[in-house]
C-alpha positions in Angstrom: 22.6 -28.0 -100.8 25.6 -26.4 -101.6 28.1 -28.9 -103.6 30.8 -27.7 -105.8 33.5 -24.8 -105.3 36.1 -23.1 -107.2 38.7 -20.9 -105.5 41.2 -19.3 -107.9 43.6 -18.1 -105.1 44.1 -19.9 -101.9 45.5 -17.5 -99.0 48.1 -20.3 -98.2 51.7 -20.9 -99.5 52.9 -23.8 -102.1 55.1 -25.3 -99.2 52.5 -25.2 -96.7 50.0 -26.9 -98.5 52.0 -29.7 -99.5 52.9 -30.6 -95.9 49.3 -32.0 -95.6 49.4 -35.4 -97.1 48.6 -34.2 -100.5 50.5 -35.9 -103.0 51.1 -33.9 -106.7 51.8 -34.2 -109.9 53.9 -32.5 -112.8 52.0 -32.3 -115.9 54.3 -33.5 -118.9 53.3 -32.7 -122.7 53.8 -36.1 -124.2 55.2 -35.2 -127.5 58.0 -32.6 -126.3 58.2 -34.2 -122.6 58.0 -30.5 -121.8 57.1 -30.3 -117.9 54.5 -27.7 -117.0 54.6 -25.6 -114.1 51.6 -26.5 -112.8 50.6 -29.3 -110.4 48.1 -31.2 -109.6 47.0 -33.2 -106.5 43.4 -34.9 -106.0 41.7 -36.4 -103.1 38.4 -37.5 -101.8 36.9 -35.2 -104.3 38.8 -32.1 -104.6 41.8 -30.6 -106.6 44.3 -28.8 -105.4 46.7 -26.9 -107.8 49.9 -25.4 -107.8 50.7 -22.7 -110.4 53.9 -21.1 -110.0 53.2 -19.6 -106.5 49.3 -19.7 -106.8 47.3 -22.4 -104.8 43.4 -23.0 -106.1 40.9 -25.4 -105.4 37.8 -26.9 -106.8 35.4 -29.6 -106.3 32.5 -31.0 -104.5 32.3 -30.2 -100.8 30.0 -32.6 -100.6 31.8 -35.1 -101.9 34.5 -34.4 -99.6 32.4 -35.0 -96.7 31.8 -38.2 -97.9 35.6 -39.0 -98.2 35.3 -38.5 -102.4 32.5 -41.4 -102.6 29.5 -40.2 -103.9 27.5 -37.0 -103.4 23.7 -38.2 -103.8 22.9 -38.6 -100.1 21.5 -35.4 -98.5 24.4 -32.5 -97.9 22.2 -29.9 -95.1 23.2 -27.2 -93.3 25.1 -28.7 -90.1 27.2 -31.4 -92.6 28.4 -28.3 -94.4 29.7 -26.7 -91.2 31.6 -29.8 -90.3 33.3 -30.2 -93.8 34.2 -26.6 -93.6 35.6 -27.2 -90.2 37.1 -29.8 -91.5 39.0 -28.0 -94.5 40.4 -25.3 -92.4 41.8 -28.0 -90.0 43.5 -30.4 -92.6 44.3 -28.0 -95.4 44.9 -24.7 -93.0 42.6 -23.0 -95.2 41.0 -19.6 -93.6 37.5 -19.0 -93.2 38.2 -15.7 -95.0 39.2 -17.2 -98.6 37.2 -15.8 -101.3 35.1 -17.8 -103.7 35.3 -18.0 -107.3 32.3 -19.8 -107.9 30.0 -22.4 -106.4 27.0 -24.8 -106.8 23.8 -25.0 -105.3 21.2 -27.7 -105.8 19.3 -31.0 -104.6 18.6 -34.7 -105.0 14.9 -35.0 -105.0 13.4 -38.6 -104.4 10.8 -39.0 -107.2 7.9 -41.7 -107.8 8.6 -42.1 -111.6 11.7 -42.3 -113.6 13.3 -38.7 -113.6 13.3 -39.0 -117.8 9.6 -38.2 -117.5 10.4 -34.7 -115.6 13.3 -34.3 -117.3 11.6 -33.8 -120.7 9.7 -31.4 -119.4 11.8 -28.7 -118.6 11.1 -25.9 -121.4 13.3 -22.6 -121.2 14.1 -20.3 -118.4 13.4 -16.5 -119.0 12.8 -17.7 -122.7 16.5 -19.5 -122.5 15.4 -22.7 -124.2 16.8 -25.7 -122.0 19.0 -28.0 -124.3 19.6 -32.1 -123.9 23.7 -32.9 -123.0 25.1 -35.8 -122.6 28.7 -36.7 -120.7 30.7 -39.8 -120.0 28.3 -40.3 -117.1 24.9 -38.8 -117.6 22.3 -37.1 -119.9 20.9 -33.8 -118.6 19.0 -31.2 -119.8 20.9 -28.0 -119.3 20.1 -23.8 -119.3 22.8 -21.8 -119.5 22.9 -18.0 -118.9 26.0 -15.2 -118.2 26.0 -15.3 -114.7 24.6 -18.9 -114.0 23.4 -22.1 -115.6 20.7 -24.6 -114.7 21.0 -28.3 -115.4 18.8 -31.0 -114.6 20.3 -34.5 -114.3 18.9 -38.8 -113.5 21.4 -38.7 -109.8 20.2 -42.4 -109.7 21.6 -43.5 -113.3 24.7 -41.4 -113.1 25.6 -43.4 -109.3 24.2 -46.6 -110.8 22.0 -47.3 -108.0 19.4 -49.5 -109.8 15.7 -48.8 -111.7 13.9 -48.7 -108.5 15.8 -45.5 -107.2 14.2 -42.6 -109.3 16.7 -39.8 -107.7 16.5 -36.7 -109.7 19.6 -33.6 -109.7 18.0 -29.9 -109.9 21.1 -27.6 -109.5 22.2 -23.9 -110.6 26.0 -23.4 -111.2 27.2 -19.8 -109.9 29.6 -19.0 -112.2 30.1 -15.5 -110.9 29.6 -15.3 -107.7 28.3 -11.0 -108.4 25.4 -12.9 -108.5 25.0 -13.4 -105.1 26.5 -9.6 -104.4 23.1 -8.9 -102.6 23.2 -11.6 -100.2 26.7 -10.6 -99.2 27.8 -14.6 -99.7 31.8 -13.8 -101.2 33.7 -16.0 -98.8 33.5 -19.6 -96.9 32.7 -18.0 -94.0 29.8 -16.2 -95.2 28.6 -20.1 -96.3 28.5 -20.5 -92.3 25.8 -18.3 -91.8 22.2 -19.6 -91.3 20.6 -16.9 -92.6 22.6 -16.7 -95.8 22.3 -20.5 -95.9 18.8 -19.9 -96.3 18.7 -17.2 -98.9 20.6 -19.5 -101.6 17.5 -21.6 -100.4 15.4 -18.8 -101.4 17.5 -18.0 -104.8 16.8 -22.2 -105.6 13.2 -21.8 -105.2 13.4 -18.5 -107.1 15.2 -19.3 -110.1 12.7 -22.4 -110.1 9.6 -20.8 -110.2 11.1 -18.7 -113.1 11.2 -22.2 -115.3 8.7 -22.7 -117.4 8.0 -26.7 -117.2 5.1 -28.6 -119.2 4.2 -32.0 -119.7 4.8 -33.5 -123.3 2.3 -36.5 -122.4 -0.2 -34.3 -121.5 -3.3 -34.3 -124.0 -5.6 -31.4 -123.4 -8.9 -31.0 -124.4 -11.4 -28.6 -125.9 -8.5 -26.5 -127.5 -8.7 -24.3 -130.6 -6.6 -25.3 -133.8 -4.9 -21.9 -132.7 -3.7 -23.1 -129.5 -3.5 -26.8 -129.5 -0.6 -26.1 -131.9 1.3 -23.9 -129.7 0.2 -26.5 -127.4 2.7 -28.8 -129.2 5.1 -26.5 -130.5 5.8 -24.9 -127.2 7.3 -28.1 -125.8 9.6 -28.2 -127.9 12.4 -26.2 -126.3 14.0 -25.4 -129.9 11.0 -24.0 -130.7 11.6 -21.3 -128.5 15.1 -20.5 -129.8 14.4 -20.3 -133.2 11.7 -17.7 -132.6 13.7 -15.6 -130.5 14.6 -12.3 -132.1 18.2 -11.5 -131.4 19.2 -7.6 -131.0 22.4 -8.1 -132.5 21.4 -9.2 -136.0 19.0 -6.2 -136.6 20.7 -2.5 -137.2 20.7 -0.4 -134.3 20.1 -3.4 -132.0 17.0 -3.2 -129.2 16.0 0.1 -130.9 15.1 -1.7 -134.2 11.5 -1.1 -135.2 11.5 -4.8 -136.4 13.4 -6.1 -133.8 10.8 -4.6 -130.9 7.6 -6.2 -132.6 9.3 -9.4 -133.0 10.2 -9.3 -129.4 6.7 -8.2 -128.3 5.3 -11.1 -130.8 7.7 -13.8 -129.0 6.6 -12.3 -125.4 3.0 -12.5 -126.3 3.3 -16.3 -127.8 4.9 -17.1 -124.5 2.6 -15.4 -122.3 -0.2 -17.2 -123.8 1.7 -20.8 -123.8 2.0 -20.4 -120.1 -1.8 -19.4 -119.7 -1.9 -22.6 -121.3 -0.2 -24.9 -119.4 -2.0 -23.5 -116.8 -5.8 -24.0 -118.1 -5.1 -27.8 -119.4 -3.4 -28.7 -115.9 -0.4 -29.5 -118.0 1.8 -27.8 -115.4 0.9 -29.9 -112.3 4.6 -31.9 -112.9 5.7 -28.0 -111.9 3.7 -28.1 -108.8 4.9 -31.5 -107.8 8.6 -30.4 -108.1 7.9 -27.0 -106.6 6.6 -28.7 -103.3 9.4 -31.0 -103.1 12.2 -28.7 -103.3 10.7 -26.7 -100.9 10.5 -29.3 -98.6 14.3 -30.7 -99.0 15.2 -27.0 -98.1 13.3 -26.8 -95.1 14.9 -30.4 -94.3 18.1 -29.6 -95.4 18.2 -26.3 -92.5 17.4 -28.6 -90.1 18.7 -31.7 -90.5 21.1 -32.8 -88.0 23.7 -35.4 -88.4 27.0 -37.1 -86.9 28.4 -35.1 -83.9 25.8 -32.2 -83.3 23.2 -35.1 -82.2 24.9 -35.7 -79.4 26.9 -32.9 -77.6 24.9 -31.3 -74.5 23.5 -27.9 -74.3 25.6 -25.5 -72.5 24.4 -22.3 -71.2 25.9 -20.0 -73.1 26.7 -20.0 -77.1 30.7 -20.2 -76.1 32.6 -22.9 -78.1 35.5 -24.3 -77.3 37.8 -21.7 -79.3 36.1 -18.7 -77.7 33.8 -17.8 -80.5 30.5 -16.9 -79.3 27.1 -17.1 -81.5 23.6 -15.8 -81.2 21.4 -18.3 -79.6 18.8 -17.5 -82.3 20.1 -16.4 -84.9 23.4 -18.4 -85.3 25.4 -14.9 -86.0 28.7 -14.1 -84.6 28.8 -12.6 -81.3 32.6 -13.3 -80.2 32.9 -8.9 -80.0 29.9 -8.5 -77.8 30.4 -8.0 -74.0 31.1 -11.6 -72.4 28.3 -13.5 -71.5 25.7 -12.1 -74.2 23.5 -14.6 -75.8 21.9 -12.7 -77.9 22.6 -9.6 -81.2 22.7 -6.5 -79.7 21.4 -3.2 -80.9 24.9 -2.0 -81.5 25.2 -5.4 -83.7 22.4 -4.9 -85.6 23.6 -1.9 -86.5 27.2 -3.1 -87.7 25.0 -5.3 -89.9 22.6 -3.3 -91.4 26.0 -1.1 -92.5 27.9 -4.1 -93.5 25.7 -6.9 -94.5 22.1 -5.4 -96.1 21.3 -9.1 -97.1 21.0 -10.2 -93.4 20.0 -7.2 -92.0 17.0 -7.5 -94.7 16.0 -11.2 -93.1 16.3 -10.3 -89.8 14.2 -7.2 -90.4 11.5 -9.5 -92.0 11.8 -11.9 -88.8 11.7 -9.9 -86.1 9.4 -7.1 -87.1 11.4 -3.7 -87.6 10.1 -2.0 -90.6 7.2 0.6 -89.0 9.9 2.5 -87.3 12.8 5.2 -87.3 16.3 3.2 -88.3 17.4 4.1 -84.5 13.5 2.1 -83.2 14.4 -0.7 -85.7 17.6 -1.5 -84.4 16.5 -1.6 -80.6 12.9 -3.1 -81.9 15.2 -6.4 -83.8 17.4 -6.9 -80.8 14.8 -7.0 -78.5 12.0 -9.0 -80.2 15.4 -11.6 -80.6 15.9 -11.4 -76.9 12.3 -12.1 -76.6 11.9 -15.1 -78.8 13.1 -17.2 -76.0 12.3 -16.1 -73.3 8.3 -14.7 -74.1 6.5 -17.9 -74.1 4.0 -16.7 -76.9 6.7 -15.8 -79.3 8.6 -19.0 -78.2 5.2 -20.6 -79.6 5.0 -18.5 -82.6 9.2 -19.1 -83.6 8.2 -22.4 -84.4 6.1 -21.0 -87.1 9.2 -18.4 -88.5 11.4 -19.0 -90.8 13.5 -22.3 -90.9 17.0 -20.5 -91.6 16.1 -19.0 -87.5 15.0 -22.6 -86.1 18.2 -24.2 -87.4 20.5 -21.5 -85.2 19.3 -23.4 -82.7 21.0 -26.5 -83.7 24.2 -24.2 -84.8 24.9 -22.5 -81.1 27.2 -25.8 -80.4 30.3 -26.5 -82.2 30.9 -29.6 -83.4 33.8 -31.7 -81.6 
């Protein structure tokens, strides 16, 4: 789920970094044969930079765990953990370093040729959705401040043959204030389950904020009036030209004329959604809504490579000391040895530190109808509970699939 990465500053030194194998490059201006100070070295997927003392890195995590091959397998939860293991092991890079920006998305198996869907992506929040094409792909693509959308055939770019209708939904973070309320700044944070699954929540999210048609779709028993907003209102341009902009009235929002064209656009829209809705003509929506809900749920739990086959142990200890809830997956390594389980005292810490996850535990473990002091105690215990009372061990197999994957996350992988 989550692919590329941009880090601006690496916490680690020019000289250290290229005593890892990495091999880099001076860039040379052709005409002057001026050499630049900055370097360059890439491999299995990622680049690496040297810029006078300033290290940075970018690319696809998950193409790094497949050793720079391809990235349009399935990238879940526990695969993440290894590659990130895995970086801070061969590149000494810290669990601490800060993001710049990353990417979230998923390759969703379809029964018909992703052009179909593809053409059916509208606007976002009234941001018309507009048809790219690169070296390797066409795509339709939404672009806002913060974040953009873009909507891609995974199959054709990968070349893996007409029968293979793999489509690309994914939202590029370009500043990661975005995700300020889930408390996701670093890698580390990326290791959490629970924040794991609240980019899983902002996927579906931003999703369900699309507003997706079908162009093929012929309704029936339409008025003149609205059969041609019918039309008109697939057309994604149509959208943009309509759209009153603030900036090219006087006095901006406050313009008189500006406000009743805005309320006129907002209206249109409203009633083009009411629409799709009446005709069926959103069902493609539907279709795509259900899959990417499933991937996500697959993606938490999906195990893969070493985790399958290391044993239980009876506590949540890894090899390196580090200790993690049984249930939840969150750090316990400052808890009193031999605790299994977030305290009260922990809960606490988080609920100061990390409102995010303090938020999703809340909503798991049944804290709200109480004093702060009650809701710490009443989290900590009902997670205490959740294995060992056998009708909440019964009813965690309903919760949330960010919990169920913790168990999977209590053993390190090797």
């Amino acid at each position: 789920m989550i692919d590329f990465v941009k880090i601006e500053l690496l916490p680690v030194t020019p000289d250290l970094i290229q005593t890892t194998g990495l091999e880099f490059y001076s860039l040379t201006n052709c005409q002057t044969g001026e050499v630049k100070e900055r370097k360059e070295a890439k491999k299995e997927g990622l680049k690496f930079t040297i810029n006078n003392s300033v290290v940075g890195l970018s690319g696809s995590l998950h193409n790094y765990f497949n050793k720079g091959l391809q990235n349009y397998n399935d990238f879940g939860f526990c695969d993440l953990l290894e590659t990130l293991q895995k970086l801070e092991k061969v590149y000494h890079i810290p669990p601490e370093t800060r993001l710049n920006s990353i990417e979230i998305g998923l390759n969703l198996l379809l029964n018909k040729n992703p052009l179909f869907y593809l053409n059916s992506f509208i606007f976002h929040k009234g941001q018309p959705f507009t048809m790219e094409r690169d070296q390797f792909r066409t795509f339709r693509t939404c672009s806002h401040q913060r974040f953009s959308i873009k909507v891609y055939d995974k199959g054709k770019q990968f070349k893996l043959g007409r029968k293979v209708n793999l489509l690309r939904f994914e939202i590029h973070i370009k500043r990661m204030e975005h995700l300020k309320n889930m408390g996701i700044n670093t890698l580390n944070d990326l290791k959490n389950p629970l924040k794991y699954r609240l980019l899983g929540d902002e996927i579906l999210k931003i999703f369900e904020e699309i507003t997706i048609g079908n162009p093929e779709h012929e309704p029936r028993n339409l008025s003149p009036r609205d059969n041609e907003l019918f039309i008109k209102g697939h057309n994604p341009n149509y959208w943009g030209d309509i759209l009153p902009v603030s900036t090219d009235y006087p006095q901006g929002n406050k313009n008189p004329e500006y406000r009743r064209k805005r309320k006129e656009y907002d209206r249109k829209m409203s009633r083009f959604e009411k629409l799709l809705n009446r005709t069926g003509a959103n069902s493609l929506k539907h279709e795509l809504g259900a899959l990417i809900k499933n991937k996500i749920q697959y993606l938490l739990l999906k195990k893969r490579g070493k985790l399958t086959t290391i044993k239980k142990k009876e506590t949540a200890e890894n090899v390196t000391g580090e200790r993690f809830c049984k249930i939840t997956g969150i750090d316990i390594t400052h808890q009193k040895k031999g605790s299994c389980f977030l305290s009260e005292r922990t809960v606490k810490e988080i609920f100061n530190n990390d409102p995010a996850t303090f938020k999703e535990l809340e909503r798991l473990f049944h804290g709200k109808n109480k004093t702060i002091g009650k809701r710490f105690y009443s989290i900590a215990h009902n997670i205490r509970n959740s294995e060992s009372n056998p009708k909440r061990k019964e009813r965690m197999k309903n919760l949330s699939s960010g919990i169920q994957l913790s168990l999977f996350t209590r053993y390190q992988i090797g």
